[in-house]
N, C-alpha and C positions, 0 to 999 in steps of 0.2 A: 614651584616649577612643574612638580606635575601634573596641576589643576591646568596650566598654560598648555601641557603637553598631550593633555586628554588623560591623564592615565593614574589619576586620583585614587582610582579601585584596584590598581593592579597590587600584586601583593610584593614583599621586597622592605626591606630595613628602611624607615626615614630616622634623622635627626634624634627625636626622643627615643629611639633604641637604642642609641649609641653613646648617652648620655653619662655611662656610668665607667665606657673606654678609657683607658687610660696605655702607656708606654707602647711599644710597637705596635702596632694591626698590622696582623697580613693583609698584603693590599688584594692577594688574589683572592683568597677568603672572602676578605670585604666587596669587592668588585660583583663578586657572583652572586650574593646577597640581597643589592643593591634594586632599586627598578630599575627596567632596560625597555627604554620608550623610542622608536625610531628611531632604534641603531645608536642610541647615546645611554649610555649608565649615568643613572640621577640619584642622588642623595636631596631630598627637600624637607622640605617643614612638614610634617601633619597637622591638620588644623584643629583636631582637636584636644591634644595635649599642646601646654607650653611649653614654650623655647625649650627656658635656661639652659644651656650646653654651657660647659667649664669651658676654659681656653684652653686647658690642658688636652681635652677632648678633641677640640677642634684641632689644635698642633698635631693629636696622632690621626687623626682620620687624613686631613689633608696631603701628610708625608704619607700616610699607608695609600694615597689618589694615586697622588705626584709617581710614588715608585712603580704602578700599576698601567700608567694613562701618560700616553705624550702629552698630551693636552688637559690641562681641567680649566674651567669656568667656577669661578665661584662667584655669586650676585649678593654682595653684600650693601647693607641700606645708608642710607646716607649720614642716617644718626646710629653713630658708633658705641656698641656697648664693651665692655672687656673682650667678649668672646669674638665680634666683628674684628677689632681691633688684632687681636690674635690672626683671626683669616688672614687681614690684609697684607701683615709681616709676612705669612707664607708662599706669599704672591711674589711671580719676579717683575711683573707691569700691572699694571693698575690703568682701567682705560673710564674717564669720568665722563660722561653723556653729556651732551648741553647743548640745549637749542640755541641758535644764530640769534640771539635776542638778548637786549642790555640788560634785563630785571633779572632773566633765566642765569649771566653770566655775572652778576652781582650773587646770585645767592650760590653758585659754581664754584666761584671763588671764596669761600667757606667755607664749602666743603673739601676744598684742594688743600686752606691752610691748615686744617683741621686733621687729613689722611695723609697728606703729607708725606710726611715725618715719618710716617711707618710704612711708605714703601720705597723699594729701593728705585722704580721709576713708574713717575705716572706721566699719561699723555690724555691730551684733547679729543674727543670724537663728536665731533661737530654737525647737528640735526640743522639741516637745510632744507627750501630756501629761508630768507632773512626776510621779514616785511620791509626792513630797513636797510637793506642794502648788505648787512655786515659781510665781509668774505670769510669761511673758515679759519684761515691764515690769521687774520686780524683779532677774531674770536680766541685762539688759541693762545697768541701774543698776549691781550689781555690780560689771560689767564698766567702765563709766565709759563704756560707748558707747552712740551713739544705735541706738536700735531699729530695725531694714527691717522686720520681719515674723516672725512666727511659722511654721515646716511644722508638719501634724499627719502622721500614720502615712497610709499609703496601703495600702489593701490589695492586694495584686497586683503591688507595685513593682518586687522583686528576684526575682519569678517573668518580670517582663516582661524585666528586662535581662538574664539568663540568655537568654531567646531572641532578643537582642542589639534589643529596641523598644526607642528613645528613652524617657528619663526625661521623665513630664510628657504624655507621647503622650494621656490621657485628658485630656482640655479639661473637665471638670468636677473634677476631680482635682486633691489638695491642691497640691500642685507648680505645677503648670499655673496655677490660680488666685494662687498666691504671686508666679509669674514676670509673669503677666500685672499684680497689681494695682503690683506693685513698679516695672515698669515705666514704665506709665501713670500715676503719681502722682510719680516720682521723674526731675526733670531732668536730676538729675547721673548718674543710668543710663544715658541716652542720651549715645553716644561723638560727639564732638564732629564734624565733618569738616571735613579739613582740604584747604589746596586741592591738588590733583592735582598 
């Protein structure tokens, strides 16, 4: 996340510092620690030590987020190890990407039966247009999920995160407009807060 966000060099705790946490973190502690990249506090991978994070680890960082942050994002991978697995329980939605496309929403569906189970709701967010016609609606059906929204194409997207600008940094912009209305309409977006 921070190689996408430019800020790879900045200094601040990733993942392999935190490897060894275990039962409460202060989430303000931890917050201030943390990188702070265009106005977002990031917790990411370092590239050059491995993963391995406990799941246990991952349970107290995410609650030390959650009590800290209306909002967290967490981008976990499609193939789930323990410790993914762990995130995605902490999660109260789970939003699964899938292009308007039959091959894209076959291996989708995989991944949907597979995460499932460990979240208490996931929805469709459906990359349009469809060479084939498909409508979001229909893509999501498929799927047996409820719909969040559709992205369309952005032009300029992967030219901006090459020179490491935030995804969505255009406030008119299909992203931006998706994060914003998904938000605004959806209460279970908003991470609950828990008391300190």
């Amino acid at each position: 996340m921070d190689v996408l966000l430019g800020g790879e060099d900045e200094s601040g705790l990733r993942w392999p510092d935190l490897a060894s946490a275990r039962g409460r973190i202060d989430g303000g502690a931890l917050s201030d620690a943390l990188v702070r990249l265009h106005g977002l506090t990031v917790l990411s991978w370092d590239r050059e030590r491995p993963p391995g994070i406990p799941p246990d680890t991952i349970r107290s960082v995410v609650r030390a987020v959650r009590r800290r942050h209306d909002v967290a994002v967490l981008d976990v991978p499609r193939h789930t190890d323990s410790a993914g697995a762990e995130a995605l329980r902490q999660c109260d939605t789970g939003l699964l990407v899938v292009p308007a496309e039959v091959r894209a929403l076959a291996a989708a569906a995989q991944v949907s039966a597979r995460i499932g189970p460990m979240l208490r709701d996931l929805r469709a967010v459906v990359r349009q247009p469809s060479s084939s016609g498909l409508t979001s609606e229909a893509a999501a059906r498929g799927l047996g999920l409820p719909l969040a929204g559709e992205l369309r194409p952005e032009a300029g997207l992967s030219a901006a995160a090459e020179r490491g600008d935030p995804p969505g940094l255009r406030s008119r912009g299909p992203l931006a407009r998706f994060c914003r209305e998904y938000l605004a309409g959806n209460p279970a977006a908003t991470v609950r807060r828990e008391a300190a």
